[in-house]
Phi, psi and omega in degrees: 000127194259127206277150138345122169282328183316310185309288185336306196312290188311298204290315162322301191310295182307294213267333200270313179312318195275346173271325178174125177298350196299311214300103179224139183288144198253076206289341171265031163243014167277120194218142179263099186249185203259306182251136010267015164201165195265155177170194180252100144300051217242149186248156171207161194237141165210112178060243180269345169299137158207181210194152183236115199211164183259126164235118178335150152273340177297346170278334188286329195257348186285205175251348188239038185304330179292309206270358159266017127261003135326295190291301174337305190277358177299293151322326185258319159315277204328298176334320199268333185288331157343331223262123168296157174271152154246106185260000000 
């Protein structure tokens, strides 16, 4: 079952504030693909760092969809903080 990106986004949107408002989603690198595993594409910025990163659909669809993409994005802020800064 193929999740919407419009859904997707909104589930993005809601769980990426609560880990850190810095964190922003690139909606137009969101796509939804099949292969090689079905999911969500999507980029995020944290300042000047950014990234083209994956969320499974079964984490978008499950029942406990909030607190694994809590984790995910949690994982990508770290991911992301890796990045040097230029202040």
């Amino acid at each position: 079952m193929a999740i919407r990106e419009d859904d997707a986004i909104e589930k993005f949107r809601q769980i990426i504030s609560r880990v850190d408002p810095r964190l922003v989603l690139d909606r137009g690198d969101v796509r939804y693909v099949t292969e090689p595993y079905a999911g969500v594409e999507y980029g995020l910025r944290l300042g000047k760092a950014g990234a083209l990163l994956f969320m499974p659909e079964a984490d978008l669809t499950a029942p406990d969809w909030q607190d694994r993409l809590r984790t995910r994005f949690e994982a990508a802020k770290r991911y992301l903080e890796g990045f040097p800064r230029r202040d």
